[in-house]
C-alpha positions as a Markdown table, in Angstrom:
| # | Residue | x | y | z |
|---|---|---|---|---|
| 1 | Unk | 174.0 | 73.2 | 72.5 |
| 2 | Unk | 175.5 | 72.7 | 75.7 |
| 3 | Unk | 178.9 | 74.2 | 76.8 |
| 4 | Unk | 181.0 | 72.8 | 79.9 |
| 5 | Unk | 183.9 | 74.5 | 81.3 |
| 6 | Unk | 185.7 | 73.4 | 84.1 |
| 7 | Unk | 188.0 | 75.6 | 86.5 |
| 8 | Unk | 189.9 | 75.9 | 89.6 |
| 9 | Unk | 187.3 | 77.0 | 92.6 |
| 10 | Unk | 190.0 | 77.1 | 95.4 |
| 11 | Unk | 192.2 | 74.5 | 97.5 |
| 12 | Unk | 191.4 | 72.9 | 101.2 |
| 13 | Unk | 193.6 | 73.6 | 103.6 |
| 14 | Unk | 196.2 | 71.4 | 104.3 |
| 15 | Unk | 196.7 | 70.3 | 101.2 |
| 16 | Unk | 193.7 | 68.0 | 101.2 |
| 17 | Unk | 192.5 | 68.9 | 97.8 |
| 18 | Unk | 191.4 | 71.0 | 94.7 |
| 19 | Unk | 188.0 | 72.1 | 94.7 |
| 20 | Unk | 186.6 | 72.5 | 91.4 |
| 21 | Unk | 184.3 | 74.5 | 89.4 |
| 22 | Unk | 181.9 | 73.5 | 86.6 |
| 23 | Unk | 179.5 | 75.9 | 85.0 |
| 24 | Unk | 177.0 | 74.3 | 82.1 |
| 25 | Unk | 176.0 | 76.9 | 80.0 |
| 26 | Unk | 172.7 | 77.0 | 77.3 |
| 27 | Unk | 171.3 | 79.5 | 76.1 |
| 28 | Unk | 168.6 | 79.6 | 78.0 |
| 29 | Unk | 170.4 | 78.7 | 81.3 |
| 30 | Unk | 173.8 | 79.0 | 83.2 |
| 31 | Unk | 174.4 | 76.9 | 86.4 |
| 32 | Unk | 177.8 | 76.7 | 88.5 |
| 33 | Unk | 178.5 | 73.4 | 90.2 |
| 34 | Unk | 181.6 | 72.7 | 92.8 |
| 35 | Unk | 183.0 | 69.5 | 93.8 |
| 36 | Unk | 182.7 | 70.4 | 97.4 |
| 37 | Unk | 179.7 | 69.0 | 98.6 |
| 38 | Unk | 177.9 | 68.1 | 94.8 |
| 39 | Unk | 176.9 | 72.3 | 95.4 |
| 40 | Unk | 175.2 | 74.4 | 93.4 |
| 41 | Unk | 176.8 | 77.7 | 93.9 |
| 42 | Unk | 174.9 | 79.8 | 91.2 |
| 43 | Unk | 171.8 | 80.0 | 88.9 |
| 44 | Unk | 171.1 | 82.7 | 86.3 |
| 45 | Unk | 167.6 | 82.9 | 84.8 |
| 46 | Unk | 165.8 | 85.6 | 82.6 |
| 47 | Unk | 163.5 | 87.6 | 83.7 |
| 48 | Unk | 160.5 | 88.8 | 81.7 |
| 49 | Unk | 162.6 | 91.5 | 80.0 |
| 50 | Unk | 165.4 | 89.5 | 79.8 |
| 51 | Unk | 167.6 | 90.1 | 81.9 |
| 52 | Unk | 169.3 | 87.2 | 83.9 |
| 53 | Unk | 169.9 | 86.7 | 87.9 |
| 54 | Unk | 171.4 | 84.6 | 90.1 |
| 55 | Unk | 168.5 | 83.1 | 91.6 |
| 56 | Unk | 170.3 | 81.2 | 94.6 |
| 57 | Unk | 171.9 | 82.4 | 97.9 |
| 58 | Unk | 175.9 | 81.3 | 98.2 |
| 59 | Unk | 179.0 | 82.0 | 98.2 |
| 60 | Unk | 181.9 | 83.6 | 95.4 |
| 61 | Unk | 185.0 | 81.8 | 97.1 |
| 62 | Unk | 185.5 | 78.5 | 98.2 |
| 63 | Unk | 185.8 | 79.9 | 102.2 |
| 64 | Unk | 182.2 | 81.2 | 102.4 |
| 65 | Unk | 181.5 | 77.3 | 102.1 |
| 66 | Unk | 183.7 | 75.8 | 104.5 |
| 67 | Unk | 182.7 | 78.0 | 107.2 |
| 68 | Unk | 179.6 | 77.3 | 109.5 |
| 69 | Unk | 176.7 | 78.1 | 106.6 |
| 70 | Unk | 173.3 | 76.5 | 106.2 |
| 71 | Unk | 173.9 | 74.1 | 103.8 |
| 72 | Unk | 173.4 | 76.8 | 100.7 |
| 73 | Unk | 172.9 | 74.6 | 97.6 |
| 74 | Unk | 174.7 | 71.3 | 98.4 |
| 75 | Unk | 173.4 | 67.5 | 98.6 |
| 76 | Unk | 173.2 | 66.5 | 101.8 |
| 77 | Unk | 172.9 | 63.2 | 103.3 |
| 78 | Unk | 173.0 | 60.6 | 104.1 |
| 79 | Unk | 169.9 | 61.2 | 105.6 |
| 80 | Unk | 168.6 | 64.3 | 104.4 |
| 81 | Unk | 166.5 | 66.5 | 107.7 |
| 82 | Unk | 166.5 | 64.8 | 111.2 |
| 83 | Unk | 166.8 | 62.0 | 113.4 |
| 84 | Unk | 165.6 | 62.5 | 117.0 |
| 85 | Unk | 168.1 | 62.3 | 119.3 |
| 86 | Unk | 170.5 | 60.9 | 116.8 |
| 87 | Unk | 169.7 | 56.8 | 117.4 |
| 88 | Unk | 168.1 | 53.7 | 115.4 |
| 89 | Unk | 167.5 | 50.4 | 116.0 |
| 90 | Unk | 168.3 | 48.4 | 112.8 |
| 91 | Unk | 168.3 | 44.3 | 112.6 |
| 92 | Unk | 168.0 | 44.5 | 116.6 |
| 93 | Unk | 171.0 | 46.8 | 116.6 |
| 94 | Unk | 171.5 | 50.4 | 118.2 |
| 95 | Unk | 173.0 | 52.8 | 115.6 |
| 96 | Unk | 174.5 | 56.3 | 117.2 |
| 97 | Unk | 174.8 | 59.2 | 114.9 |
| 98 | Unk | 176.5 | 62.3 | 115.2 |
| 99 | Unk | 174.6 | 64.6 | 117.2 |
| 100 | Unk | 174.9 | 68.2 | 115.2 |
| 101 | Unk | 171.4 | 70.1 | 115.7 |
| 102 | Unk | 170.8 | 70.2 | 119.4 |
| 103 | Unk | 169.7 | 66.7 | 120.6 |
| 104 | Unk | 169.1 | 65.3 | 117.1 |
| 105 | Unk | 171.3 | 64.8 | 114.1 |
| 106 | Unk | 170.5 | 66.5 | 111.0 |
| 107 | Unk | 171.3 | 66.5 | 107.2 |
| 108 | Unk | 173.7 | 63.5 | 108.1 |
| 109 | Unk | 175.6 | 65.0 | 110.8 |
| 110 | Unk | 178.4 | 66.9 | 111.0 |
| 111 | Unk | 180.4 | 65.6 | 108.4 |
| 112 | Unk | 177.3 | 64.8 | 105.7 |
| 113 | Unk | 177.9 | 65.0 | 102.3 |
| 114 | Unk | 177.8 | 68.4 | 102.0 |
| 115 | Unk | 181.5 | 68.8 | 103.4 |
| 116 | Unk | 183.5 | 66.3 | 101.7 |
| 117 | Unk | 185.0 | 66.6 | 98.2 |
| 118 | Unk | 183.5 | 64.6 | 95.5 |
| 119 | Unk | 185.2 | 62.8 | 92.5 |
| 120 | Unk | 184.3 | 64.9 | 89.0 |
| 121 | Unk | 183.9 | 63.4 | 85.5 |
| 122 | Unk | 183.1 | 65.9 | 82.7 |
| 123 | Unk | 180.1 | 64.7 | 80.4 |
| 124 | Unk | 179.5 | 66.2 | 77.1 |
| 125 | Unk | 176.2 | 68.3 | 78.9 |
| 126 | Unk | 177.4 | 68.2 | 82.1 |
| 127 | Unk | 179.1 | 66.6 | 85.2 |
| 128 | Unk | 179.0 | 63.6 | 87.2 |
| 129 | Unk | 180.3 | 63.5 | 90.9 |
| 130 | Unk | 181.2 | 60.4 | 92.9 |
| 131 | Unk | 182.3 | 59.1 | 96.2 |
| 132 | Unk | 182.2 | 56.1 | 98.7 |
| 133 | Unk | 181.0 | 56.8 | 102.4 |
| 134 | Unk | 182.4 | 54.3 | 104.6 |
| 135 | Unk | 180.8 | 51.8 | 106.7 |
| 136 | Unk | 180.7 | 54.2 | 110.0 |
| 137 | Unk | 180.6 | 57.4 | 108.9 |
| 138 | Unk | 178.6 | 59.8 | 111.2 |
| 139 | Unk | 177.6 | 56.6 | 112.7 |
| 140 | Unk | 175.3 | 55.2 | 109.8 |
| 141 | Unk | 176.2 | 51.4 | 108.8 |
| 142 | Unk | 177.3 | 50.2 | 105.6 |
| 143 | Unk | 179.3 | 51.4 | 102.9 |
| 144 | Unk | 177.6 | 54.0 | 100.5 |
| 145 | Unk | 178.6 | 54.4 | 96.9 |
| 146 | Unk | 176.8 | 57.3 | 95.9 |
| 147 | Unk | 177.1 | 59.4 | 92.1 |
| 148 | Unk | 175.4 | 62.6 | 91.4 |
| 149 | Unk | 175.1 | 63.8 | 87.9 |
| 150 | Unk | 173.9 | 67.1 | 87.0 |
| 151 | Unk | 173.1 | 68.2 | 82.9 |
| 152 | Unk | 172.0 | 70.7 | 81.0 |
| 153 | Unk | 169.6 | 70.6 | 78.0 |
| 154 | Unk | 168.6 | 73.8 | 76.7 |
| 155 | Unk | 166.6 | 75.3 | 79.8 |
| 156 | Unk | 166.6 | 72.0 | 81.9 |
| 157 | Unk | 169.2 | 71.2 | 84.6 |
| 158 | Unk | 168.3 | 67.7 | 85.1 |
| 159 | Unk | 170.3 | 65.8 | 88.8 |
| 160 | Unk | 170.0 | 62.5 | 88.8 |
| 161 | Unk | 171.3 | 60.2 | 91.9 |
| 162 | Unk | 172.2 | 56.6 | 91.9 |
| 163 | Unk | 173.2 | 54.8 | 95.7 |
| 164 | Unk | 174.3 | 51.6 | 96.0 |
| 165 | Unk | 174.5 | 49.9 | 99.9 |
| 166 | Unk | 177.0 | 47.0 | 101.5 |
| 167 | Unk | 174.3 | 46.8 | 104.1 |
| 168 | Unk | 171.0 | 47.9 | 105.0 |
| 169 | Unk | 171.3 | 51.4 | 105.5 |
| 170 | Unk | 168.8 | 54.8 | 105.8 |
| 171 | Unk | 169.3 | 57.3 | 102.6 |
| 172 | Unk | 167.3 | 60.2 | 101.8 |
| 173 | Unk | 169.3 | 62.6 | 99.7 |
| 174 | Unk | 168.0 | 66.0 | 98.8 |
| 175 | Unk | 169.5 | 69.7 | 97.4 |
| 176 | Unk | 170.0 | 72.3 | 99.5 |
| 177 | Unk | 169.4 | 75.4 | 97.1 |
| 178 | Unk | 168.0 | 78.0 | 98.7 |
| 179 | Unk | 166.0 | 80.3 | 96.2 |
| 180 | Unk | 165.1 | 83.8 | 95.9 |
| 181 | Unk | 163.5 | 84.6 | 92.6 |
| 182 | Unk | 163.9 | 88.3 | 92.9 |
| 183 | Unk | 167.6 | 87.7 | 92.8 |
| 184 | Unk | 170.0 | 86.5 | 95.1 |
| 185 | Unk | 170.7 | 89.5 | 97.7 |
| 186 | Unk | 167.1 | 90.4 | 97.7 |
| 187 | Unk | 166.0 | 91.6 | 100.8 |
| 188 | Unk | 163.2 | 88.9 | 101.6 |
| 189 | Unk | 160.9 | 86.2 | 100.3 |
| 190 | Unk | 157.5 | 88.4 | 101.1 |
| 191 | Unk | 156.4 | 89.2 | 97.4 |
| 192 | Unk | 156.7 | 85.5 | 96.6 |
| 193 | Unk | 153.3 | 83.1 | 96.3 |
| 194 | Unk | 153.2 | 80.3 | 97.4 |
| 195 | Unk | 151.3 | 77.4 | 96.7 |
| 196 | Unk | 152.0 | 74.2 | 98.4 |
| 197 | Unk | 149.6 | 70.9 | 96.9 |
| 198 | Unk | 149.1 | 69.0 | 100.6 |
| 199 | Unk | 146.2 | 68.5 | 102.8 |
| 200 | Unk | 148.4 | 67.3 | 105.5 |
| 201 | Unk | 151.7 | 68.4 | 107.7 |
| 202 | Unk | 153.4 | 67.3 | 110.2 |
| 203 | Unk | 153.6 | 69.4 | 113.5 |
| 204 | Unk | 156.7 | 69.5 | 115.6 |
| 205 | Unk | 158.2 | 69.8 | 118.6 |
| 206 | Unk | 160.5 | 72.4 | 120.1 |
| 207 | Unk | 163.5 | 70.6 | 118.6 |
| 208 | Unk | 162.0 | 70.4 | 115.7 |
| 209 | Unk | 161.3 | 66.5 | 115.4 |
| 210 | Unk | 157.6 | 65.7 | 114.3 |
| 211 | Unk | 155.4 | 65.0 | 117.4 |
| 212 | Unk | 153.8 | 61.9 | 115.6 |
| 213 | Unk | 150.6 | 63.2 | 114.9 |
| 214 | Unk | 149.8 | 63.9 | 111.0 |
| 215 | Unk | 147.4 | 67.2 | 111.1 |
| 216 | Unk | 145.3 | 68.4 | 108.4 |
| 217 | Unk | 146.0 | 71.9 | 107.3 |
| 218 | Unk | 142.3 | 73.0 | 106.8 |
| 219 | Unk | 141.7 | 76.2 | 108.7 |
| 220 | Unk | 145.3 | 77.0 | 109.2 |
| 221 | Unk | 148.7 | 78.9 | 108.7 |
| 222 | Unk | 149.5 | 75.8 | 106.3 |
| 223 | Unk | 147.1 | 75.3 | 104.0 |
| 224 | Unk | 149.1 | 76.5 | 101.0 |
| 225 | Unk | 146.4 | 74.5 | 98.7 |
| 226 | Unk | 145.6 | 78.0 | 97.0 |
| 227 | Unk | 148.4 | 81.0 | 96.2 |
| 228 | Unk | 149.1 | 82.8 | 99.0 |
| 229 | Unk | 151.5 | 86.0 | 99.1 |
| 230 | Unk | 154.1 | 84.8 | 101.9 |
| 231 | Unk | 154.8 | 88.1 | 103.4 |
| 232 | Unk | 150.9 | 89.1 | 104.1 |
| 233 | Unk | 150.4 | 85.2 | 105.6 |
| 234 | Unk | 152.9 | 85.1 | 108.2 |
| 235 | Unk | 151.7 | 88.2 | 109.0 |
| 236 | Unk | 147.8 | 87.1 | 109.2 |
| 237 | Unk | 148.7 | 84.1 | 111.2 |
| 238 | Unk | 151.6 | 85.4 | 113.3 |
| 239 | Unk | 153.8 | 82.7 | 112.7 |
| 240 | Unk | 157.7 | 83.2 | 112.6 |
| 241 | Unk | 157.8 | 81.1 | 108.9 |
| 242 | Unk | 158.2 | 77.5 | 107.6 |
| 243 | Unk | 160.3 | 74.8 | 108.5 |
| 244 | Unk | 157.8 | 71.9 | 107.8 |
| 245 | Unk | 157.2 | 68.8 | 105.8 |
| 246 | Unk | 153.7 | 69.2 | 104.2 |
| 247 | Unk | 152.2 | 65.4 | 103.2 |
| 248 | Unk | 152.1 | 64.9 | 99.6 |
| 249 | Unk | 149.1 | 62.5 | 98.4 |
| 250 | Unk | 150.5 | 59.6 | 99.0 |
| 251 | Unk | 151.1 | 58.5 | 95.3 |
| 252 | Unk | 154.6 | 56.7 | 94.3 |
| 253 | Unk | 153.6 | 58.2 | 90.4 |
| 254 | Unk | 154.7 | 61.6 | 90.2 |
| 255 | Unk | 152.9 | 64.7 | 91.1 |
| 256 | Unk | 152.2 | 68.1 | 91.6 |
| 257 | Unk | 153.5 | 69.6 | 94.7 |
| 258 | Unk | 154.1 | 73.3 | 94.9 |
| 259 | Unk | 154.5 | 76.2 | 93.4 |
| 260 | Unk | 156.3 | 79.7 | 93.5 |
| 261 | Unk | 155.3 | 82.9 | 91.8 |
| 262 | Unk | 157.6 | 86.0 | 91.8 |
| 263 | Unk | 155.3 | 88.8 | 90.2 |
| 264 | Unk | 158.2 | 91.2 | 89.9 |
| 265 | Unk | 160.4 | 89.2 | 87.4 |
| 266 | Unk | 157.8 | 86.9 | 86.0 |
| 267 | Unk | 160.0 | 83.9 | 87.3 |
| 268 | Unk | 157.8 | 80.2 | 88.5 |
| 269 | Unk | 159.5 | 77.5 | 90.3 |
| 270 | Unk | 157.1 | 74.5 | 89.8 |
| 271 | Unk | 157.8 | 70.8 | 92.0 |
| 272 | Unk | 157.2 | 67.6 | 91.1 |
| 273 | Unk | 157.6 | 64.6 | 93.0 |
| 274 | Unk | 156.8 | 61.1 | 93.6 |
| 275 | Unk | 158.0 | 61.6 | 97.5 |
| 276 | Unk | 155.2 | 61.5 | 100.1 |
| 277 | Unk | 157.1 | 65.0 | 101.4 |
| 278 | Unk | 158.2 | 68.0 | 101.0 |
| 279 | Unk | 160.2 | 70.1 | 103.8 |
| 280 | Unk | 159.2 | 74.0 | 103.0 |
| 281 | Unk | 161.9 | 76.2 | 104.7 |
| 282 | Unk | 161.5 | 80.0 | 104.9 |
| 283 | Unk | 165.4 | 80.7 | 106.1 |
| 284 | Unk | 164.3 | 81.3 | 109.2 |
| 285 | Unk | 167.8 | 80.6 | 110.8 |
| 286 | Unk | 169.4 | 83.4 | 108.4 |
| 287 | Unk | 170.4 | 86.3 | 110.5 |
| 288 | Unk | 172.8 | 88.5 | 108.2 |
| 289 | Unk | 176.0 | 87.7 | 109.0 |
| 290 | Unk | 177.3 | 85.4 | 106.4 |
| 291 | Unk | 178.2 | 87.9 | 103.8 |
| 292 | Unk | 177.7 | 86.4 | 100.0 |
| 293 | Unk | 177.9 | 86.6 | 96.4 |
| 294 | Unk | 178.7 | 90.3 | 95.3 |
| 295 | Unk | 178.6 | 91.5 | 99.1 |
| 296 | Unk | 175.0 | 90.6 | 99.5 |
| 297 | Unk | 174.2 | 89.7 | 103.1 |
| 298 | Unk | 170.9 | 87.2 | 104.1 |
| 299 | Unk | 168.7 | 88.3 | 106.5 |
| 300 | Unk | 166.1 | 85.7 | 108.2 |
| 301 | Unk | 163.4 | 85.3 | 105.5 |
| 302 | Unk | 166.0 | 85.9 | 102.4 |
| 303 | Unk | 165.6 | 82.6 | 100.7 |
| 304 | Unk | 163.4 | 79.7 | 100.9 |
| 305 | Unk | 163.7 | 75.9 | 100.3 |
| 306 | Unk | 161.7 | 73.0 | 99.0 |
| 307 | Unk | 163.0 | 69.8 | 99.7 |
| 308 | Unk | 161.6 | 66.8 | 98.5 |
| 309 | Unk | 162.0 | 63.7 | 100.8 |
| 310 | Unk | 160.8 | 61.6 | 102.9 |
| 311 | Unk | 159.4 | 62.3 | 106.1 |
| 312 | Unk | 161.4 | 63.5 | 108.8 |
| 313 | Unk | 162.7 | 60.9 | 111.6 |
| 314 | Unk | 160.9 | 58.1 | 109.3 |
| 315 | Unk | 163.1 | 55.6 | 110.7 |
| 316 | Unk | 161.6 | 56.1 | 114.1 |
| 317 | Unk | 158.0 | 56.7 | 112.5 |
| 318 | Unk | 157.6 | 54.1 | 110.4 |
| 319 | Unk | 154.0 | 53.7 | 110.8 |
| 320 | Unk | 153.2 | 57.1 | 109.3 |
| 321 | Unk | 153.5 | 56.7 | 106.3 |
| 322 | Unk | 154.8 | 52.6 | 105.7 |
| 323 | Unk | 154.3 | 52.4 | 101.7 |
| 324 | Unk | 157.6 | 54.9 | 101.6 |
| 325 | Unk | 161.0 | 53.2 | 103.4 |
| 326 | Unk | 163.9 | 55.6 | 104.1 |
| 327 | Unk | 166.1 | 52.4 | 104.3 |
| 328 | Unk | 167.9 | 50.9 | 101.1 |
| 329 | Unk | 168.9 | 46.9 | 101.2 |
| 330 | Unk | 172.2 | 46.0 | 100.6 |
| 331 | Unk | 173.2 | 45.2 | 96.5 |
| 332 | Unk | 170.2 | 47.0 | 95.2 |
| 333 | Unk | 170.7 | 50.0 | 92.8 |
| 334 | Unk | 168.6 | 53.3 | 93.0 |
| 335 | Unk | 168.4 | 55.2 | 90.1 |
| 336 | Unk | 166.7 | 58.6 | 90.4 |
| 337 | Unk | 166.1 | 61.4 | 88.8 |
| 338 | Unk | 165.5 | 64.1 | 91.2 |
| 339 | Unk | 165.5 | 67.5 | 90.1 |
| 340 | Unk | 164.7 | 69.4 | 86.7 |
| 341 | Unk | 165.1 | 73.2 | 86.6 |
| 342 | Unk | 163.5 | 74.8 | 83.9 |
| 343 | Unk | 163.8 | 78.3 | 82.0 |
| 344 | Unk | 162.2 | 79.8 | 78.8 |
| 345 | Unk | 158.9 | 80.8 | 77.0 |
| 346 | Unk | 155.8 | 79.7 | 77.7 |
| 347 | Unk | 152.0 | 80.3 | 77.3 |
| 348 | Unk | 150.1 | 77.1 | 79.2 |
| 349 | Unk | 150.2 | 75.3 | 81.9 |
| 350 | Unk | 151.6 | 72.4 | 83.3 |
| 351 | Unk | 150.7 | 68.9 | 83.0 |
| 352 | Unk | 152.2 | 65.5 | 83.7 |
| 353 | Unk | 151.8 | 62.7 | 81.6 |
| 354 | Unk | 154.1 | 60.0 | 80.2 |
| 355 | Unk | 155.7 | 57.5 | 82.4 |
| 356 | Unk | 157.9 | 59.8 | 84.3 |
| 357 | Unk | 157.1 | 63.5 | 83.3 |
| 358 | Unk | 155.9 | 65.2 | 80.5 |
| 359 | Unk | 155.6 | 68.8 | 80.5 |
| 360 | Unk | 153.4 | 70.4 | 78.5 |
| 361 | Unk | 154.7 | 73.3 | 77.3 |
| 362 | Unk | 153.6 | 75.2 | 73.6 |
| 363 | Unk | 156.8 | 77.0 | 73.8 |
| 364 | Unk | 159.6 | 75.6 | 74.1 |
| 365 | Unk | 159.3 | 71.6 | 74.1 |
| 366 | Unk | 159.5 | 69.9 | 77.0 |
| 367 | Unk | 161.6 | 66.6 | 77.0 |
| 368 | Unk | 160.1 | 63.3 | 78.7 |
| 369 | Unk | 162.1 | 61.8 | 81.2 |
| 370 | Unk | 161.6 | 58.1 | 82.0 |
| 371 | Unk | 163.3 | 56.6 | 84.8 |
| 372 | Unk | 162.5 | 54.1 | 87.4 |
| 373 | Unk | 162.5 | 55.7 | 90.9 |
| 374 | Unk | 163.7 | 53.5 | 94.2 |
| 375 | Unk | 164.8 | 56.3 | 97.1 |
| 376 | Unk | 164.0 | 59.9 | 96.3 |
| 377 | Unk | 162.9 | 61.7 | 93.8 |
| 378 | Unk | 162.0 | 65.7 | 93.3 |
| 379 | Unk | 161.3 | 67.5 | 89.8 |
| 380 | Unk | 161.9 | 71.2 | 90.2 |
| 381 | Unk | 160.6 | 73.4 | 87.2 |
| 382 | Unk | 162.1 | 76.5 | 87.0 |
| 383 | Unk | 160.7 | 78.9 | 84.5 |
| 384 | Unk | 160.9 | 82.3 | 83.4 |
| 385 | Unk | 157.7 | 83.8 | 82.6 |
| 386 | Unk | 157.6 | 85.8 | 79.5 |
| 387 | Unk | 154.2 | 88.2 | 77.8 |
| 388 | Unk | 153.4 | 86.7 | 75.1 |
């Protein structure tokens, strides 16, 4: 049983609209949603004892999210990472972006879809949000229709995103929750393991764009193939943190891609994707002065990400990885369905089967989700770990 309550989160200034707030509540899961920016403002799962946190970094009033912040918990797009130097050629044409991340445009620029207010319709599970991006917005051609629908079945919060294109146009649409499984306004990320399923990243350049070359991680800081304990790693290897796309296998069928342990509370967040990326971001950016949910302040290394995607810039490198297109043709519908947070009991592991996903799980159920996949897609598992 699946309650939905729906709420007044604050107003934009000059009178440009309500924000609202939906929180979808189970009894294994509870899960806040605003209208601004599709965003996922709070998540509160059990711990081994039972006791449930928020488990994502953000913001109680609607201000925190309108100031300059680092995308906590929204969709952003169109183009979800970077574009160097914020230019494609498309059909022969030159397209020119908002520049908003120094020479490069990132998350679609500086008016992406994590700033504008979506269009809500309540669902008897959940909440679907909707809007058009205009032919021209931060550059990008075309106009977008875009719907975002997020629900909630027992300890599942499944998001599913549909786009449909006037014009050939580059989407890659992604979440933005930053997690911290100790609880939000945790200090740092350095008890968590981390195990990241690629034999492959991408190495970058001081602004951050990939340099073109597609390096295997054998024999260094990011071979995440086996658990490692984050704090003790960056500290091995001397590295500042992650803000990387790791290459997935390669495989359009879903897959196993990472995996985060918080011994402390006994909480697992599990990915699954059929994506050939996935951007690990350690919140290296975070410097403690955005002041958050019940006065909590994030320090650099507070949260981390794990955004599923394609590969950064892939409309200038194409030939990386040419089985995966960022760009969606005109009249086409995508259906996807990106992201599945779990919570609850269990005793095994986890396996995929099915035509989408099957979880294996003695206790409770898992449901199978069958869905054909055009853009993006990302299964999160989110689970609470329990003795037995």
């Amino acid at each position: 049983m699946v309650s939905v309550t729906r709420a007044v989160f604050g107003d934009l200034p000059s009178g440009a609209g309500t924000v609202e707030k939906f929180q979808l509540q189970s009894d294994l899961l509870k899960v806040d949603i605003i209208s601004w920016g599709c965003t996922i403002t709070a998540l509160e799962v059990k711990d081994r004892q039972g006791r449930a946190s928020d488990v994502v970094l953000g913001f109680a009033e609607l201000e925190g999210y309108l100031q300059k912040q680092p995308y906590f918990g929204a969709v952003v797009g169109r183009v979800a990472n970077r574009i160097a130097k914020g230019t494609f050629t498309l059909d022969g044409k030159e397209y020119k972006l908002a520049i908003n991340n120094g020479p490069n445009s990132l998350h679609g620029g500086i008016r992406g879809f994590d700033k504008v207010l979506w269009t809500p319709e309540v669902l008897s599970n959940g909440v679907q949000f909707s809007r058009v991006s205009p032919d021209g917005e931060e550059g990008y051609p075309g106009e977008l229709k875009v719907w975002v629908t997020y629900t909630l079945d027992g300890g599942e919060l499944k998001i599913n995103y549909r786009a449909q294109a006037s014009q050939t146009t580059p989407v890659n649409l992604t979440n933005h929750s930053y997690f911290n499984l100790a609880g939000q306004g945790s200090p740092n990320i350095y008890d968590h393991e981390v195990t990241i399923d690629a034999d492959a990243f991408l190495p970058v350049d001081e602004t951050l764009i990939p340099t073109g070359e597609v390096a295997p991680v054998q024999g260094t800081a990011f071979d995440l193939r086996k658990p490692v304990e984050l704090g003790k790693h960056l500290q091995e290897f001397h590295i500042n943190g992650f803000d990387h796309n790791f290459c997935l296998k390669g495989s359009k069928e879903k897959h196993f891609c990472a995996r985060v342990h918080h011994a402390g509370s006994g909480r697992v967040l599990e990915v699954y994707t059929t994506q050939p990326g996935i951007q690990f971001y350690t919140g290296n950016f975070l410097d403690g002065t955005l002041k958050g949910k019940s006065g909590a302040v994030y320090p650099k290394h507070s949260g981390f990400c794990l955004e599923t995607q394609n590969w950064p810039d892939a409309v200038h490198q194409v030939k990386l990885q040419p089985s995966f297109s960022v760009l969606l043709c005109p009249r086409s519908l995508c259906m996807t369905r990106v992201m599945t947070l779990k919570s609850g009991l269990y005793d095994s592991k986890v396996h995929v089967g099915g035509s989408l996903l099957q979880v294996m799980i003695r206790k409770p159920l898992a449901k199978l989700l069958t869905q054909h996949l055009c853009i993006f897609i990302s299964i999160l598992c989110l689970q609470s770990l329990y003795p037995v």
